[in-house]
Biotite code that builds the C-alpha atoms (Angstrom):
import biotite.structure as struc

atoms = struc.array([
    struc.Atom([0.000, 0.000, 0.000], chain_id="A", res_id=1, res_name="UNK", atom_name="CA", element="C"),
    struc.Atom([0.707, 3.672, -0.577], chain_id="A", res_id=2, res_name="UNK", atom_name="CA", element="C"),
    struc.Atom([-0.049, 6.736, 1.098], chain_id="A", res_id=3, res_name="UNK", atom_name="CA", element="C"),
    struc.Atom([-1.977, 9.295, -1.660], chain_id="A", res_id=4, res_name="UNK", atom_name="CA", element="C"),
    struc.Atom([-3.142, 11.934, 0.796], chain_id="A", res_id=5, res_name="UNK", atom_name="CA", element="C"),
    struc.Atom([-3.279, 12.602, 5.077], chain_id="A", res_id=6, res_name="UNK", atom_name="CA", element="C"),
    struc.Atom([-5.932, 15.281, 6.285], chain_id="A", res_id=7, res_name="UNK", atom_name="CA", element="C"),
    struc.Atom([-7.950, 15.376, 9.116], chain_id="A", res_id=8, res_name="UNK", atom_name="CA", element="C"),
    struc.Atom([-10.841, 16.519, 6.781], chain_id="A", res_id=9, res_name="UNK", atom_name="CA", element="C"),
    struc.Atom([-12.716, 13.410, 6.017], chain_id="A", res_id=10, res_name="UNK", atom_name="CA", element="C"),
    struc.Atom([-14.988, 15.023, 3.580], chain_id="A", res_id=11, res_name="UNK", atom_name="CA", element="C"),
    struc.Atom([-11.680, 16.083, 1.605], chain_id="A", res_id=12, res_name="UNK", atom_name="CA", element="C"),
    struc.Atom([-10.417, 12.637, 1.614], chain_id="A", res_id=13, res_name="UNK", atom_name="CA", element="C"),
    struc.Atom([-14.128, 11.413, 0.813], chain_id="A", res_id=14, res_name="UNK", atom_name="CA", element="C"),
    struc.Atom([-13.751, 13.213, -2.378], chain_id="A", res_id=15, res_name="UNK", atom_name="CA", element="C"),
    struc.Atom([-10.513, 11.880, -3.056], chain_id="A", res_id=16, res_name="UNK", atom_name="CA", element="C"),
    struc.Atom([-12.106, 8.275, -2.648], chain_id="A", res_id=17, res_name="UNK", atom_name="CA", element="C"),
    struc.Atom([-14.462, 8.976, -5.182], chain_id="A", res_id=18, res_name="UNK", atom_name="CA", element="C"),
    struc.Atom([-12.128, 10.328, -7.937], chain_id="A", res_id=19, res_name="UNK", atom_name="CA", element="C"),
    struc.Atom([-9.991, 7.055, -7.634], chain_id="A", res_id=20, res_name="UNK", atom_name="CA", element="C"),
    struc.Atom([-13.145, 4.987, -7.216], chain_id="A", res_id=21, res_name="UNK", atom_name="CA", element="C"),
    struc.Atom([-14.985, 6.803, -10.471], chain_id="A", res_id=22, res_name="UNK", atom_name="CA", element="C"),
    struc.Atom([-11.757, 5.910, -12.195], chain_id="A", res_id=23, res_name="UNK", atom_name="CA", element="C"),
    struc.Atom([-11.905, 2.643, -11.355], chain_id="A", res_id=24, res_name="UNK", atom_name="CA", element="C"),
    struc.Atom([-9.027, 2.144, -8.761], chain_id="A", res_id=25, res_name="UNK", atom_name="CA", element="C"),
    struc.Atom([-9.536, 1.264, -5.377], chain_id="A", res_id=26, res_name="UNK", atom_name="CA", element="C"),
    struc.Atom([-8.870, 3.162, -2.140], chain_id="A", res_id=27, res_name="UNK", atom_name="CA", element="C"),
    struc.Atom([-8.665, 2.744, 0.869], chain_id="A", res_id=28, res_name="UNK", atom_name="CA", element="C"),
    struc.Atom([-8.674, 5.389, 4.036], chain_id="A", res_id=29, res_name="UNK", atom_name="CA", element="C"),
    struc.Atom([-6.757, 4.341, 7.186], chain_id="A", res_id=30, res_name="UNK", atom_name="CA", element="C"),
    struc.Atom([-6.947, 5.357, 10.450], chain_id="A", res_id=31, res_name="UNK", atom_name="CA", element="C"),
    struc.Atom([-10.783, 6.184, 10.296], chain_id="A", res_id=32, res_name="UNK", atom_name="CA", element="C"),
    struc.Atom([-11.729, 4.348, 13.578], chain_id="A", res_id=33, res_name="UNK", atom_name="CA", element="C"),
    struc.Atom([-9.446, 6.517, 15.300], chain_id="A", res_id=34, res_name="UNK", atom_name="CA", element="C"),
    struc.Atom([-11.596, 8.868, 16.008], chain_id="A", res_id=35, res_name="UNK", atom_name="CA", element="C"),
    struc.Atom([-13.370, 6.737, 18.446], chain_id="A", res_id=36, res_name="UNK", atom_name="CA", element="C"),
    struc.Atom([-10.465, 6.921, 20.872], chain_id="A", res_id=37, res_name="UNK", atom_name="CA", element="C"),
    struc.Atom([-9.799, 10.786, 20.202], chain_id="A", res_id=38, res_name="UNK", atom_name="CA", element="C"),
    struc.Atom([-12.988, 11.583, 20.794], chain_id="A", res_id=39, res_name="UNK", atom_name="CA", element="C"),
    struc.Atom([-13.698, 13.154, 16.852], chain_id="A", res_id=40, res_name="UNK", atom_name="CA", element="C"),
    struc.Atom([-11.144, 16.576, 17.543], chain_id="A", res_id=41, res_name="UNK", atom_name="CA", element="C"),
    struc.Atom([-9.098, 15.462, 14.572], chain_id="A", res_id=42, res_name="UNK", atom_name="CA", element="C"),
    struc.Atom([-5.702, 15.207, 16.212], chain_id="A", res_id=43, res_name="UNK", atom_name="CA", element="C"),
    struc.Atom([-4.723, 12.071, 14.112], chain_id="A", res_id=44, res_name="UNK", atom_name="CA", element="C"),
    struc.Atom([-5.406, 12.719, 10.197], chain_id="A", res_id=45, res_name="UNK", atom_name="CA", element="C"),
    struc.Atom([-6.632, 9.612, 8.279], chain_id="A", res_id=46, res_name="UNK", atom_name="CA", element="C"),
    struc.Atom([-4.594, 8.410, 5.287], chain_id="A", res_id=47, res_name="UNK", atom_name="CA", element="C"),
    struc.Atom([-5.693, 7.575, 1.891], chain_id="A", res_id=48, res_name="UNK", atom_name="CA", element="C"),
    struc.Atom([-4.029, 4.885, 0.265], chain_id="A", res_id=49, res_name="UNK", atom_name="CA", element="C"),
    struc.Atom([-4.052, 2.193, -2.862], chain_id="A", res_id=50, res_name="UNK", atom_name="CA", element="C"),
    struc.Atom([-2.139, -0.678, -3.754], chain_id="A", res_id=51, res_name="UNK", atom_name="CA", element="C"),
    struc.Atom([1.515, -0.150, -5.256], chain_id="A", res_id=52, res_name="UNK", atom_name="CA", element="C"),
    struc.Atom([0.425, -0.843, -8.630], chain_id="A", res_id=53, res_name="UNK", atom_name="CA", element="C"),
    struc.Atom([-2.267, 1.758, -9.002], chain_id="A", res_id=54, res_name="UNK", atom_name="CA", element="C"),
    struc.Atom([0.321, 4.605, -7.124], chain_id="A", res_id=55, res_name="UNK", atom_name="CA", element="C"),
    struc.Atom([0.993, 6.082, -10.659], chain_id="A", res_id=56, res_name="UNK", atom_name="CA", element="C"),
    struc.Atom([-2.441, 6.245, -12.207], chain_id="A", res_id=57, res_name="UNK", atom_name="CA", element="C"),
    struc.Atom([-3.956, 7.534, -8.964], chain_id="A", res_id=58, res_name="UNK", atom_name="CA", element="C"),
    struc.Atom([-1.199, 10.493, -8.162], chain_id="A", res_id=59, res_name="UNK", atom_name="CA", element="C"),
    struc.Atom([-2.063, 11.129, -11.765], chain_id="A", res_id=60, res_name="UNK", atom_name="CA", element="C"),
    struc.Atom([-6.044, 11.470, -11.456], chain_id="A", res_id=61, res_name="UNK", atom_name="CA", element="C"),
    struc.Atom([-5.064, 13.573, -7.913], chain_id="A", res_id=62, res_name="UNK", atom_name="CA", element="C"),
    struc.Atom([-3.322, 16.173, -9.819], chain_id="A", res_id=63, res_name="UNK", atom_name="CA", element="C"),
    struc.Atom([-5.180, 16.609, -13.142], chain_id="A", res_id=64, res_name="UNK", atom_name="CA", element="C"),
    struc.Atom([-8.264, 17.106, -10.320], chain_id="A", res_id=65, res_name="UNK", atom_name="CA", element="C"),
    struc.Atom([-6.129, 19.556, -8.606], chain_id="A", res_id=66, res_name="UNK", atom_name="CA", element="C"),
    struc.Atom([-5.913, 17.876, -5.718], chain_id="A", res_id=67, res_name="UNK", atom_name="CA", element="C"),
    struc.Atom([-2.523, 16.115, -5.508], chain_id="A", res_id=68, res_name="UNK", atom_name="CA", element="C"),
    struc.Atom([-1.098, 15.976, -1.727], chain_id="A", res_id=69, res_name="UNK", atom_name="CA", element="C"),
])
């Protein structure tokens, strides 16, 4: 796995999900339960990642979006 994005804004990095996933690649955020032991202040950002393979292609869709980390 590799890390696309990290934010603390999970509607940011819901949008992110979407571009990948309307492109057909699949993503994956981490660290979303987490908020369950900070109590939802958004100390610890959430990462976005994908496999190794679709890295490339993803960064790629990320930037022509305007939205590359």
């Amino acid at each position: 796995m590799r890390i696309l994005a990290t934010s603390s804004d999970i509607v940011r990095l819901s949008f992110l999900e979407a571009l990948l996933r309307d492109a057909g690649i699949a993503a994956v955020v981490l660290d979303q339960h987490i908020s369950a032991v900070e109590g939802g202040i958004g100390a610890f950002p959430r990462r976005l990642a994908v496999v190794d393979d679709d890295h490339d292609a993803a960064l790629r869709i990320l930037r022509e979006a305007g939205e590359a980390a």
